[in-house]
LUMROMAR-124873 format. One line per 8 residues: for each residue x, y, z of C-alpha. Coordinates in steps of 0.1 Angstrom, whole numbers, plus 5000, padded with zeros to 4 digits. Each point is the difference from the previous one (the first is absolute). Example, Ala and Ser with C-alpha at 12.3 -4.5 7.8 and 13.67 -1.06 7.14 Angstrom:
BEGIN
5123,4955,5078  5014,5034,4993 .
! end
This chain:
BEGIN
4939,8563,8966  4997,4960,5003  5016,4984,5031  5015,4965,4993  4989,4974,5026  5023,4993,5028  5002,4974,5026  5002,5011,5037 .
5031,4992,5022  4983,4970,5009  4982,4984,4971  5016,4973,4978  5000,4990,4966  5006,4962,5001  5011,5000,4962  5029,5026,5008 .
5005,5000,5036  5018,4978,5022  4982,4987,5035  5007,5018,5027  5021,4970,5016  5021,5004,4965  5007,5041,4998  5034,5010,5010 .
5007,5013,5027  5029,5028,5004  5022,5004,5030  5027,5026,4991  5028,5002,5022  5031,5025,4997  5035,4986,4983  5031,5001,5013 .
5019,4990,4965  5030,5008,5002  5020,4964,5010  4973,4988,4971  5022,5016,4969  5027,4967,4990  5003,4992,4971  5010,4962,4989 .
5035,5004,4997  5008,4970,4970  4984,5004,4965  4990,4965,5000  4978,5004,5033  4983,5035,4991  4989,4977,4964  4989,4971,5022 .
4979,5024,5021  4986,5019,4968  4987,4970,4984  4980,4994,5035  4990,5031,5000  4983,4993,4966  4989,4972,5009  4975,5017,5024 .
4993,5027,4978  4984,4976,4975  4977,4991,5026  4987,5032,5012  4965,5017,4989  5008,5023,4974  4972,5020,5005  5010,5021,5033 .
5035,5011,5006  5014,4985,5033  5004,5020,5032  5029,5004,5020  4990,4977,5029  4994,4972,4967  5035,5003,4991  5017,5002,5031 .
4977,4967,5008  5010,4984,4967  5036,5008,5003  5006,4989,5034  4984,4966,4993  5026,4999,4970  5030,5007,5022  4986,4977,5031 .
4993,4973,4971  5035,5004,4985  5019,5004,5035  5014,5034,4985  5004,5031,5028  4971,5023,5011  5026,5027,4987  4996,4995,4962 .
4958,5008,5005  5001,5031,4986  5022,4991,4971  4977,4965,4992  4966,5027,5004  5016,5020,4969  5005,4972,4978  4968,4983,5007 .
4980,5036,4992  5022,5000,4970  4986,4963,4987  4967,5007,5008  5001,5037,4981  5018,4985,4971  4968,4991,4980  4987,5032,5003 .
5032,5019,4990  4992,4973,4972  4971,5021,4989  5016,5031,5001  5019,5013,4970  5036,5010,5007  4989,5036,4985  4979,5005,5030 .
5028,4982,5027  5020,5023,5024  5036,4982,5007  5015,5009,5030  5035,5001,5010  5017,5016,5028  5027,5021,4998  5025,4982,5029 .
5006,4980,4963  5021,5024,4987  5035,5010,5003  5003,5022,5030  5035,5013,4984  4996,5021,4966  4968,4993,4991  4990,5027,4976 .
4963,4999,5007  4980,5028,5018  4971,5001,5018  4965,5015,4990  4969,5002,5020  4991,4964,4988  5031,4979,5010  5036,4996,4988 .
5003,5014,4962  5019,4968,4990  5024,5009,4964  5000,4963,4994  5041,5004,4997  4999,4964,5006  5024,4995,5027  4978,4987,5025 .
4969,4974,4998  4977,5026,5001  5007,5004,4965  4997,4966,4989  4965,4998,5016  4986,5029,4988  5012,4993,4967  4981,4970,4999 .
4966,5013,5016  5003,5029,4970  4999,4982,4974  4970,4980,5007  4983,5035,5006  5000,5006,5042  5001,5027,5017  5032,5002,5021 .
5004,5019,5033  5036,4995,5020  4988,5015,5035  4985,4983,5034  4964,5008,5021  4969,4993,4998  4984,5040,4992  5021,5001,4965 .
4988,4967,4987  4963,5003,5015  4996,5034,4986  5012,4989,4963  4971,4972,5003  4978,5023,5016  5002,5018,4969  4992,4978,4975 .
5031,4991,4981  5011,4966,5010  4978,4972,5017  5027,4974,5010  5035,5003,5015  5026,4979,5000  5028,5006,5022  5037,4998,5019 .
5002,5010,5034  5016,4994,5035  4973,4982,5022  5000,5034,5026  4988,5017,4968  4976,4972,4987  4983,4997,5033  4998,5037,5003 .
4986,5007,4959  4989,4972,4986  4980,4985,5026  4977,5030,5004  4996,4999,4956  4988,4963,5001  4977,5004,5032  4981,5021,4970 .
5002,4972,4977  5028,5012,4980  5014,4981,4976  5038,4995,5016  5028,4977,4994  5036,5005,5021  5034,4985,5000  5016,5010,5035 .
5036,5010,5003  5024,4975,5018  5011,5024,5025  4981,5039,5016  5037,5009,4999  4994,5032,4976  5037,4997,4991  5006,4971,4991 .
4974,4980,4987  4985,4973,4976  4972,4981,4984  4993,4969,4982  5008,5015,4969  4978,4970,4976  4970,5006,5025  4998,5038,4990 .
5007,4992,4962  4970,4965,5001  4976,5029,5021  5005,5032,4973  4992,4972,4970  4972,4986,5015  4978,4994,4970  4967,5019,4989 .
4972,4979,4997  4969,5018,4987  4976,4985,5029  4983,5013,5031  5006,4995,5031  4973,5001,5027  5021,5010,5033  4984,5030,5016 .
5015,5033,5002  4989,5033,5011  5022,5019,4973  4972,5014,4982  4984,5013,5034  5034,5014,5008  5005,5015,4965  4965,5014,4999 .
5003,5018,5035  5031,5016,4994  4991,5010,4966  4968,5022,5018  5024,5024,5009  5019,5005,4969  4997,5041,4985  4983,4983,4966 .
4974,4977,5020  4995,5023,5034  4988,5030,4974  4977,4976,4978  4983,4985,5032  4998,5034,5022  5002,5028,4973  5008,5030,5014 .
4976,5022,5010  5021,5035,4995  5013,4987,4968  5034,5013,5005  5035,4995,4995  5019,4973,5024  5030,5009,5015  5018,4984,4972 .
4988,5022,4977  5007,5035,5016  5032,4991,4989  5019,5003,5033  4987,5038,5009  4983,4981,5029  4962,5004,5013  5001,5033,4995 .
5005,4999,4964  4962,4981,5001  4964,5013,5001  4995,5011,5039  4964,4979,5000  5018,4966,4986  5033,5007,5021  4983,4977,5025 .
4989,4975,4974  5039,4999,4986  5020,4989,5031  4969,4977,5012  5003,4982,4966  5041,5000,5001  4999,4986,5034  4971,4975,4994 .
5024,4987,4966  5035,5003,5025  5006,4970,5011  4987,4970,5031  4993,4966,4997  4963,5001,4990  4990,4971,5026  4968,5009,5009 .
4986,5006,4964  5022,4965,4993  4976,4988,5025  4968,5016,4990  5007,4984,4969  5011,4966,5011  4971,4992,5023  4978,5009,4972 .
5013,4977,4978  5001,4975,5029  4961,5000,5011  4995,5001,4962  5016,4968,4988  5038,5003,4999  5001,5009,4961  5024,5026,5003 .
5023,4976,5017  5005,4979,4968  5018,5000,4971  4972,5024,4979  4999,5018,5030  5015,5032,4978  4966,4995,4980  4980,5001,5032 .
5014,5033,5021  4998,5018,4965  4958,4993,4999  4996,5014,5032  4977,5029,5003  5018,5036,5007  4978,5003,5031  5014,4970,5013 .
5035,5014,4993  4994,5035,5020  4987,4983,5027  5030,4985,5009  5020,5033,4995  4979,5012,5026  5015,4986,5021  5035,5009,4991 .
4984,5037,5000  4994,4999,5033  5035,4987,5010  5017,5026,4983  4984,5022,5016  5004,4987,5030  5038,4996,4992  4996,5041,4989 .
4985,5006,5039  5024,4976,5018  5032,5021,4987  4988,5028,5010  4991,4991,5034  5033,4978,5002  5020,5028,4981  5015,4971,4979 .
5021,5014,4977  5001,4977,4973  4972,4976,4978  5009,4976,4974  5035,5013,4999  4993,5034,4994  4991,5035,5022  4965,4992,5013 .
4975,5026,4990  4997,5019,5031  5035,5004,4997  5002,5010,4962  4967,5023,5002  4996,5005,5037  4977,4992,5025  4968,5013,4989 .
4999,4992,4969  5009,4965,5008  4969,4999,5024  4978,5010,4971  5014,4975,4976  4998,4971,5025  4958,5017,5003  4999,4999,4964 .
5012,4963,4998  4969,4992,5025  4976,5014,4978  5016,4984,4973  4996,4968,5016  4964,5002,5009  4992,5014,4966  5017,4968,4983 .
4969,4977,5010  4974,5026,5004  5002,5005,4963  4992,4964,4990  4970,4996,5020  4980,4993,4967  5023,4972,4991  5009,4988,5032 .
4967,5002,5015  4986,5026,5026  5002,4976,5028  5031,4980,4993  5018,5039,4994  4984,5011,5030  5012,4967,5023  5036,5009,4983 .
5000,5038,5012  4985,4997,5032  5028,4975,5005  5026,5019,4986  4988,5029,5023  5001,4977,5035  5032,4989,4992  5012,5034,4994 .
4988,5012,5035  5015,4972,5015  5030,5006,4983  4999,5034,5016  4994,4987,5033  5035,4983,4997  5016,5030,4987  4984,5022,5030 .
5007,4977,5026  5036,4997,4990  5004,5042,4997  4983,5003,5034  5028,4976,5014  5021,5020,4980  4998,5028,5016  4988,4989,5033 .
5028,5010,5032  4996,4964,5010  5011,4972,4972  4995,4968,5019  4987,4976,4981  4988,4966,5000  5003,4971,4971  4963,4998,4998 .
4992,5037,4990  5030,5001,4981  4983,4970,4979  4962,5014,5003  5016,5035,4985  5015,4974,4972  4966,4985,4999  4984,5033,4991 .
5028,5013,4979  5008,4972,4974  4975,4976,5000  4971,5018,4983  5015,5010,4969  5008,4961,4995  4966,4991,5012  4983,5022,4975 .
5018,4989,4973  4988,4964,5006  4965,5014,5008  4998,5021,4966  5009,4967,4978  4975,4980,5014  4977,5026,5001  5004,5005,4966 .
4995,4961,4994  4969,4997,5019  4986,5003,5038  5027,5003,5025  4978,4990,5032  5017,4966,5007  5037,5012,4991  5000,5030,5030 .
5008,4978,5031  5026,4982,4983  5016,5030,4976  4999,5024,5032  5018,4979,5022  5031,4990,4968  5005,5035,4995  5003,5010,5034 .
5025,4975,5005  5017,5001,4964  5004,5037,5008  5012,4999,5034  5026,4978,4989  5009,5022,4978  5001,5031,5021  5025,4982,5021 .
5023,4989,4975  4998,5037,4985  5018,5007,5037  5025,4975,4997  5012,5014,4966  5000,5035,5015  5032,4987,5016  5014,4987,4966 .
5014,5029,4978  4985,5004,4965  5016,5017,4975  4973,5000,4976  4975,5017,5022  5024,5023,5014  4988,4986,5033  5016,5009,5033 .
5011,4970,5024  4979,5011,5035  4978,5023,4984  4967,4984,5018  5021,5011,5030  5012,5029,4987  4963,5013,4986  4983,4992,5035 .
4984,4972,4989  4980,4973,5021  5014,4969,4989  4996,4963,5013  5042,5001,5009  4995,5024,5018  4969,4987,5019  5020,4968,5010 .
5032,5022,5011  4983,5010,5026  4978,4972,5007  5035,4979,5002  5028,5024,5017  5009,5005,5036  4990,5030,5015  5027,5020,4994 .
5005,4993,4961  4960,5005,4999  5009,5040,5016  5033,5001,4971  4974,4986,4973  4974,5028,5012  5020,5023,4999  5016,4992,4968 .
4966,5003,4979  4985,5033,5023  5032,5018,4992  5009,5000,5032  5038,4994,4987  5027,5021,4987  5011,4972,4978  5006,5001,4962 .
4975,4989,4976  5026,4972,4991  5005,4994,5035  4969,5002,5005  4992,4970,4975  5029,4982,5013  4993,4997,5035  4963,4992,4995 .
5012,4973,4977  5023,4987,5028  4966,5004,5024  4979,4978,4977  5028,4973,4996  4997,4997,5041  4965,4998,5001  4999,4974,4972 .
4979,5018,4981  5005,4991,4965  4995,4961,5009  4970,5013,5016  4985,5018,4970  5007,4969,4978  4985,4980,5018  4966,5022,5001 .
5005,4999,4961  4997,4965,5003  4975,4999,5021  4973,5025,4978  5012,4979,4970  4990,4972,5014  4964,5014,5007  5001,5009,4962 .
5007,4970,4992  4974,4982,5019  4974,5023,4987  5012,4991,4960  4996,4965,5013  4964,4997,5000  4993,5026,4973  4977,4988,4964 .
5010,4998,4974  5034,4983,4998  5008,5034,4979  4994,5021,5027  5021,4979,5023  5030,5001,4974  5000,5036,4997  5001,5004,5040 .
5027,4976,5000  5016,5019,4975  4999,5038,5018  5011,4985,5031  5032,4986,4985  5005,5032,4980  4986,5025,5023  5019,4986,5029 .
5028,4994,4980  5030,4995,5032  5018,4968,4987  5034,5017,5012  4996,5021,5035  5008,5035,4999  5033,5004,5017  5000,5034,5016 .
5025,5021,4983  5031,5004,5022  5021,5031,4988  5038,4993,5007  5014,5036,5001  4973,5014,5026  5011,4969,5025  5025,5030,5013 .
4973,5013,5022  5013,4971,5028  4996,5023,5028  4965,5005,4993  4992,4966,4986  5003,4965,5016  5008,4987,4968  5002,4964,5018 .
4961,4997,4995  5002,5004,4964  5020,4969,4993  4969,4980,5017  4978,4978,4975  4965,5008,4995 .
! end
């Protein structure tokens, strides 16, 4: 196979780079938003503030979609310029996205527009309409202004979804049928959903509510109708988006497109097909085959083949970023595509292994397979996977070339032992009598545990593009922060329930875990909570599991620990960040950029769930400590 020509992290191309004095520089830092959400409270003000908002859009490069830290920049320069209150920043960021987006929802036709609207606009009393798995199932009986709007929006041809999130409306584009949304929201919701969809270069246009008060709220009623009859203007627009990337990634996975790229070997029936009799209705030989492929097409995110994809595009040239970028994914060789489900390959398998050692019981929503099969089989279909993944490059050694599929496996293969490394260290601790631990081997077991699969995913796109040699120092050391990060906010959630995921609050705790909380409970407690702590995770209580969860929450809340671990997310995001800033080419840079504001996604803390009918257990519990700010 050809390899395009790449420049190394260091090399510039004075035609298309900036000088290094000009590159921007990122320097994340954690939000605290929530005395940022007033809205202008006259008509006449919010217009006057719109038209500035306008005004700037007209003056920004088209070509690149603006970050957060842009905005925010932009927008408080607005508000210090037109003595308005640092409150209204959130607000003045919406409409200034929405100006600058306007030109591409220009391009869009309204048949391929999502409207938005959330369901707070409805009549709480006797509203007819029932929910579905998509959103409220609005019978447009015209009594509230939900009607009106979406009246409007269908008869210039959109799509129309009442509901409120960011999953709902990122799977829908994910899947191909819309490529632009316009939208209605509280600014809670829009800083939750709709910043994450335009951080990908989405198309997005949004008219905030007047109030977050669910009840009784309003909107600007001639902004939503000027935003759904935005004009179509048969043009296109330039501004880069990594839709296509996204679209193509997910789409790996799909039953149709996972079976043409990685036919089955057995040939047999999916799990679909035995028409609910279960495995046991299949072939005994292609059993295996059957669940590895249902699991493989269940569910996930698909970052790391996102990313596989993305940095190949991005050491390439960028194409994929641009408006034909639909043209350029579909031209990609299928070798190139199973590389980058490698990689998800091996994480599924992983994920297969980790339940089982963790005895999760559930995986994207549903029974995990240990569970549903039992424990060996689920071993053997996490094996399988590995193969699986191996065999994805391996096969495309002719088109890839012998040395650039051998670079990719013996890759793939150190970061799989390493990744083992993490997994043993952490089961060792596990079961160990003695589970002190310290921050830093909490973070080197992170190091080991989710770093490589991110770092392999970079590796295998540039790989792909051309030699890797110059891109190892810097790649190794984003992806060991990027993942740490990550690891540590996947802790913080652990104490924010999640219905979707059928996730337990506590159950790091509760599974034995080594966690970085946990590590700076007893790096931070007096002696005596330290013993309570200790004996807490060693069983050395006669506690309740709720109780359990409870008084360790109270524990952490002393200690200080989740100010602690946010701050260490800041601090390995930082690192990231440094790193992106001296990476070539500027496309390269972007896309770091870009996974560390999506990756590391904590706009809005996690706020430790607090369970109001278990605060009975006084006698047990100084509840006094939970009240205490993190």
């Amino acid at each position: 196979m050809t390899t395009t020509n790449i420049n190394s992290p260091s090399e510039t191309d004075s035609s298309t780079e900036q000088s290094q004095s000009e590159k921007p520089v990122r320097r994340s830092r954690r939000r605290k938003t929530a005395h940022l959400k007033m809205v202008p409270s006259s008509k006449d003000q919010r217009e006057s503030l719109r038209l500035k908002c306008q005004a700037i859009a007209d003056t920004l490069d088209r070509n690149l979609p603006p970050s957060k830290d842009e905005l925010e920049a932009l927008c408080r320069q607005l508000l210090i310029d037109e003595g308005e209150p640092e409150g209204y920043l959130g607000w003045i960021m919406v409409v200034l996205s929405s100006c600058f987006w306007e030109e591409q929802i220009k391009s869009t036709p309204h048949s391929r527009r999502l409207f938005l609207l959330p369901h707070c606009l409805k009549h709480a009393e006797g509203c007819p309409a029932d929910y579905d798995e998509f959103g409220l199932a609005c019978k447009t009986c015209g009594a509230c202004s939900i009607a009106d709007f979406r009246a409007s929006a269908e008869e210039l041809g959109y799509k129309v979804l009442v509901a409120e999130g960011s999953p709902i409306v990122l799977k829908i584009i994910v899947s191909g049928h819309v490529d632009a949304i316009v939208g209605v929201a509280c600014l809670n919701v829009l800083e939750k959903a709709i910043d994450k969809i335009m951080l990908a270069g989405i198309p997005c246009m949004a008219v905030p509510l007047l109030s977050s008060d669910c009840r009784n709220t309003s909107v600007d009623e001639d902004w939503v109708e000027q935003m759904v009859r935005v004009p179509f203007e048969d043009s296109k627009q330039e501004t880069r988006s990594y839709i296509h990337l996204l679209r193509e990634s997910s789409k790996l996975f799909e039953r149709e497109h996972l079976e043409r790229l990685v036919p089955r070997i057995r040939g047999g029936k999916s799990l679909a097909e035995a028409n609910g009799q279960g495995v046991g209705a299949l072939d005994p030989i292609a059993a295996t085959e059957a669940i590895a492929y249902d699991f493989l097409s269940a569910g996930g995110k698909h970052s790391r083949p996102f990313i596989t994809l993305a940095v190949y595009d991005a050491v390439s040239g960028g194409e994929a970023t641009l408006s034909h970028g639909n043209e350029v994914v579909a031209d990609y060789p299928d070798a190139i595509r199973r590389a980058a489900m490698s990689i998800e390959t091996f994480h599924k398998a992983s994920l297969v292994h980790d339940d089982i050692e963790d005895n999760d019981q559930f995986r994207y929503g549903a029974e995990t397979l240990h569970i549903k099969y039992g424990i060996p089989t689920g071993i053997n279909v996490g094996d399988y996977l590995v193969g699986m993944g191996y065999r994805l490059v391996s096969r495309d050694r002719q088109e890839l070339g012998a040395e650039t599929a051998a670079d990719i496996l013996d890759y793939l293969a150190e970061s799989h032992q390493r990744l083992a490394e993490g997994q043993g260290a952490e089961l060792i601790w596990r079961d160990s009598k003695n589970r002190t631990l310290k921050p830093i081997d909490a973070l080197k077991i992170y190091a080991l545990k989710t770093a490589p699969a991110f770092e392999a995913a970079f590796y295998s796109g540039i790989r792909l593009a051309g030699p890797a040699e110059p891109y190892l120092k810097p790649v190794r050391a984003f992806a060991r922060n990027l993942g740490v990060a990550f690891q540590i906010l996947n802790d913080l959630k652990d104490w924010e329930k999640d219905d979707d995921n059928k996730r337990l609050v506590g159950g790091d705790l509760l599974g034995g875990r080594p966690t970085v909380l946990l590590a700076l409970a007893l790096e931070n407690l007096k002696d005596e909570q330290r013993t309570e702590l200790l004996d807490l995770v060693n069983g050395r209580s006669d506690l309740s599991s709720e109780q359990k969860v409870l008084r360790t929450r109270a524990l952490y809340y002393e200690a200080g620990v989740f100010a602690k671990a946010y701050q260490l997310v800041d601090k390995h995001q930082q690192k990231a960040e440094q790193v992106a800033d001296e990476i070539q080419p500027d496309e390269l840079r972007r896309l770091m950029y870009y996974l560390v504001d999506t990756v590391l996604d904590h706009s809005a803390e996690v706020k430790p769930t607090i369970d109001i009918q278990h605060l009975s257990f006084n006698e047990v519990l100084p509840i006094v400590s939970i009240g205490q700010s993190s």
